[in-house]
VOTORDO-117281 format. One record per atom (N, C-alpha, C): residue in one letter; x, y, z. Coordinates in steps of 0.02 Angstrom, whole numbers, padded with zeros to 5 digits, always signed. Example, Ala and Ser with C-alpha at 12.3 -4.5 7.8 and 13.67 -1.06 7.14 Angstrom:
REM residues 2
A+00660-00284+00390
A+00615-00225+00390
A+00660-00165+00390
S+00642-00112+00354
S+00684-00053+00357
S+00645+00002+00394
//
This chain:
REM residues 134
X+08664-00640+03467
X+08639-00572+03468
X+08612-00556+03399
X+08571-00520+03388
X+08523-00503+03338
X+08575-00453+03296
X+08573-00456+03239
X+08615-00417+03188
X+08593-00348+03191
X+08531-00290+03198
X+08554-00240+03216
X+08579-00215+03280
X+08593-00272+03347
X+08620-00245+03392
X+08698-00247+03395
X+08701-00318+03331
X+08782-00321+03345
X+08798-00263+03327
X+08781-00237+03251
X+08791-00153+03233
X+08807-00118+03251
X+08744-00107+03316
X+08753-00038+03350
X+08815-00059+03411
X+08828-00123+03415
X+08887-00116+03453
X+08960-00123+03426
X+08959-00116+03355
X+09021-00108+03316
X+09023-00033+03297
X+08982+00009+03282
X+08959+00069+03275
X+08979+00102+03329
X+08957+00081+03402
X+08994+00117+03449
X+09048+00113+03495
X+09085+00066+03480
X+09149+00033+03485
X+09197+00083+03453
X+09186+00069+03379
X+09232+00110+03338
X+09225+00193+03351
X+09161+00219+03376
X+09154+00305+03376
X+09201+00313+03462
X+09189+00265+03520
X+09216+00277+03544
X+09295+00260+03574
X+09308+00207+03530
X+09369+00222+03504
X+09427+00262+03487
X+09386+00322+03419
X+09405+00352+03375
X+09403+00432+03449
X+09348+00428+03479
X+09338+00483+03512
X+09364+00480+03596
X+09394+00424+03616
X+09444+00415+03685
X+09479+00444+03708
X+09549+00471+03630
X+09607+00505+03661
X+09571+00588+03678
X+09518+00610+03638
X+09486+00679+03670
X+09449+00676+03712
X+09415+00605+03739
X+09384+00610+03806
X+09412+00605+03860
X+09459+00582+03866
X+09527+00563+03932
X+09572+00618+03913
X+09574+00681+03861
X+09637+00733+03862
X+09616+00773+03941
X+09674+00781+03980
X+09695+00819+04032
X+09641+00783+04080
X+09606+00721+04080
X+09586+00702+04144
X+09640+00663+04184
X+09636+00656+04253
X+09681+00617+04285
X+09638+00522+04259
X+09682+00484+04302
X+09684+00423+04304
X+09602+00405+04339
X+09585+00449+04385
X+09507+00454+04430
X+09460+00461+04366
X+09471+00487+04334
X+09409+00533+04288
X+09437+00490+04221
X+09476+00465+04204
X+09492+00398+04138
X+09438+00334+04171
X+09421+00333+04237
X+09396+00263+04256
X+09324+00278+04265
X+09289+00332+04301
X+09241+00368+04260
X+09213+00341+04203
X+09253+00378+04142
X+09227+00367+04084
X+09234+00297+04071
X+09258+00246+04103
X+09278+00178+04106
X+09225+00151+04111
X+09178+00169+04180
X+09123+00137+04193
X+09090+00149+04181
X+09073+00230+04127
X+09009+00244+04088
X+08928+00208+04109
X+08902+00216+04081
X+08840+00190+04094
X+08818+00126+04115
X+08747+00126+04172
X+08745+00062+04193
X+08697+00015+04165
X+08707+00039+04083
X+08638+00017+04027
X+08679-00068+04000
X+08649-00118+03992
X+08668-00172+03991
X+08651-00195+03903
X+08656-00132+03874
X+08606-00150+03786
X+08643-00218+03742
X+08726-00220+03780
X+08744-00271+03727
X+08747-00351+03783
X+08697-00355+03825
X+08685-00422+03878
X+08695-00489+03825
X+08712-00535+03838
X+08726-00575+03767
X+08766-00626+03736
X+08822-00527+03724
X+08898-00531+03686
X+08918-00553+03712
X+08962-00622+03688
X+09018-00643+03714
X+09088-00616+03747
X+09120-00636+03815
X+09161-00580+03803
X+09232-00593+03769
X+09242-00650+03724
X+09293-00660+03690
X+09285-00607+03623
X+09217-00605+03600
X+09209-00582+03546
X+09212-00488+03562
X+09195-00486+03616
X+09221-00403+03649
X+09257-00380+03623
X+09353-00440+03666
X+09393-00428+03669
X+09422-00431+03599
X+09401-00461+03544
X+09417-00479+03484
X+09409-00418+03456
X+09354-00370+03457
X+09302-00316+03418
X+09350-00268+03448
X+09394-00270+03516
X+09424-00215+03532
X+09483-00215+03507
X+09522-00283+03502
X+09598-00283+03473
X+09584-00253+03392
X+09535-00274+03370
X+09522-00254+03303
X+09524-00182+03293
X+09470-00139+03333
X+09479-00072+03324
X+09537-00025+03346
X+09576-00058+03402
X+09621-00029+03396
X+09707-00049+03369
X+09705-00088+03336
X+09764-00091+03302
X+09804-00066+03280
X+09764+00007+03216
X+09798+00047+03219
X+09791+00108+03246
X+09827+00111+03305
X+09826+00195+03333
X+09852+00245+03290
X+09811+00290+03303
X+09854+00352+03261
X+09837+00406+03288
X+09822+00404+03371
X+09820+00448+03417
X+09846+00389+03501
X+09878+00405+03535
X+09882+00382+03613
X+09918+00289+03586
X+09972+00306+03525
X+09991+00250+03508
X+10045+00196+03570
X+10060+00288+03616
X+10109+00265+03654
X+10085+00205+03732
X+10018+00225+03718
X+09945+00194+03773
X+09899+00137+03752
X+09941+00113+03698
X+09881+00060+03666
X+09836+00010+03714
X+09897-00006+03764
X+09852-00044+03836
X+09813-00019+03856
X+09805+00049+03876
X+09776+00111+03910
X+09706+00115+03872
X+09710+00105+03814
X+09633+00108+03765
X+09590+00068+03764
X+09651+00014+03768
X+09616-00062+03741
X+09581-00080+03822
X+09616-00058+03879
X+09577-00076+03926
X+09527-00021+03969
X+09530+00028+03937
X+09465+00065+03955
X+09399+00028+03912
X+09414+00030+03857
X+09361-00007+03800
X+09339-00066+03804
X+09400-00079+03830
X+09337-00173+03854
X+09319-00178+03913
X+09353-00141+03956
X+09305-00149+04019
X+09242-00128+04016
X+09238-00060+03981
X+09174-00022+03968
X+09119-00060+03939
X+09142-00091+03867
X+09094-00139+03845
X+09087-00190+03861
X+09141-00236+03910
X+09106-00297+03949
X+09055-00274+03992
X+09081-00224+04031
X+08996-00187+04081
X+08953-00202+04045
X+08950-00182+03975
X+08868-00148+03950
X+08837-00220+03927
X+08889-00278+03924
X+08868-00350+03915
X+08855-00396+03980
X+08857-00339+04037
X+08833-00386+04082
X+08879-00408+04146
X+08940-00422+04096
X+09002-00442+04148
X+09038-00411+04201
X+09080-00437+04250
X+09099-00388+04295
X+09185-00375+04287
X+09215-00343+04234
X+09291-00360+04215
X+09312-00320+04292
X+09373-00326+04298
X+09409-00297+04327
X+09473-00258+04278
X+09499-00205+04267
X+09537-00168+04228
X+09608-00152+04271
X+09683-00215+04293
X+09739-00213+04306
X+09787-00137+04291
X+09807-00115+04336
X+09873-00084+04324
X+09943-00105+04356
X+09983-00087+04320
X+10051-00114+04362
X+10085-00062+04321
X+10165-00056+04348
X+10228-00007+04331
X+10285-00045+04350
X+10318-00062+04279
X+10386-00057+04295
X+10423-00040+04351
X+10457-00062+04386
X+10493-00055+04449
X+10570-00009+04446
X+10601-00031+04382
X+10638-00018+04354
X+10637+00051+04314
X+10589+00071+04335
X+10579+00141+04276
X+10557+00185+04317
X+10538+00167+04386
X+10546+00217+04448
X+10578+00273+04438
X+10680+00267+04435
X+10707+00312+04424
X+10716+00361+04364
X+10685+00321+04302
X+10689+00361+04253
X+10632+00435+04248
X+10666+00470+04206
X+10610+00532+04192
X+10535+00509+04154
X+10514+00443+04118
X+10440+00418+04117
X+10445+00358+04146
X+10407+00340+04189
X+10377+00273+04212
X+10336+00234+04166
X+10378+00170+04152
X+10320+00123+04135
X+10284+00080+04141
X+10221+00093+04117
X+10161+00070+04159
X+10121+00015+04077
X+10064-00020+04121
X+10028-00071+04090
X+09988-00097+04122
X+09915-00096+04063
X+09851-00125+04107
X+09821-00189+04046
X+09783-00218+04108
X+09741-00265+04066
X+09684-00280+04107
X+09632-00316+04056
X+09570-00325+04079
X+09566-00403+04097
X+09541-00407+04177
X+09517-00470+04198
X+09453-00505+04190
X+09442-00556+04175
X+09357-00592+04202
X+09350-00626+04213
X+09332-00657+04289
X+09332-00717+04307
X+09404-00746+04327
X+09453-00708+04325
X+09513-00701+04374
X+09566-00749+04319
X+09542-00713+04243
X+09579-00737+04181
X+09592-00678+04138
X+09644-00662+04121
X+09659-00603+04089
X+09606-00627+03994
X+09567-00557+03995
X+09544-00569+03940
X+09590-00510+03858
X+09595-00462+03900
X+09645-00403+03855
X+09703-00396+03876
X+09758-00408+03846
X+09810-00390+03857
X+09815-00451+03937
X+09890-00457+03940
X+09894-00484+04008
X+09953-00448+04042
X+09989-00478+04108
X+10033-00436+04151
X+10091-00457+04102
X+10155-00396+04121
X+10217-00418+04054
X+10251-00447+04126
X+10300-00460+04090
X+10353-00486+04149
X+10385-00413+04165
X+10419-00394+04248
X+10455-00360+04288
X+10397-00296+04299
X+10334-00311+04306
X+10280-00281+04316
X+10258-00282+04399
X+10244-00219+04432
X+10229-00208+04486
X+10157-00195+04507
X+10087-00240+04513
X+10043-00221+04502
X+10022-00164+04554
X+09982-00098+04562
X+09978-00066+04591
X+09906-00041+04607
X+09846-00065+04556
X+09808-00048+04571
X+09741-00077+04517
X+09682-00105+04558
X+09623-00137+04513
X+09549-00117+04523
X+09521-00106+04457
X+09473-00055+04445
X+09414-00121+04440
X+09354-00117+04468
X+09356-00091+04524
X+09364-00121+04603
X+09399-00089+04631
X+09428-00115+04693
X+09403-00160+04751
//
């Protein structure tokens, strides 16, 4: 990929990044996947998607907003920007089984491609429940 496109796709990686936890405040899980699939513009066709997933663990490392969701970021963001490279990810959820009864459920997602976890993968005692898109 040509050096001012890698740019503009490190440039908008990191703004939407930085700008996630206020675009997903008070939407449900419907309207987080939404903004998931954002646009059907293909500008970074190309990118590798190891190097995606690399550009995304990078930007979000350190949270210092939705630290408790780091899965939750990391796999809105790479699904989003594998789209815009072309690819067709699929974005995993699953929940703890075990945390049913408790007062928070815990939950965990990751991004598929090609039926290989590329972000994040399933943890162990994970209940998968639902894959974007279906």
């Amino acid at each position: 990929m040509r050096k001012p496109r890698q740019r503009l796709f490190r440039i908008e990686l990191w703004l939407t990044a930085r700008l996630l936890p206020l675009l997903i405040a008070g939407r449900d899980l419907e309207g987080a996947l939404r903004l998931a699939d954002g646009t059907e513009s293909r500008r970074y066709d190309g990118l590798a998607a190891d190097a995606i997933a690399h550009a995304v663990l990078r930007v979000t490392r350190r949270p210092w907003l939705m630290r408790d969701r780091r899965c939750f970021r990391q796999g809105i963001l790479g699904y989003r920007f594998l789209k815009m490279a072309g690819y067709s990810p699929q974005l995993h959820f699953a929940i703890d089984e075990k945390s049913l009864n408790e007062p928070v459920i815990d939950a965990h997602c990751w991004v598929v491609l090609d039926g290989k976890p590329v972000l994040n993968d399933i943890m162990d005692g994970m209940f998968p429940i639902h894959v974007h898109p279906a």
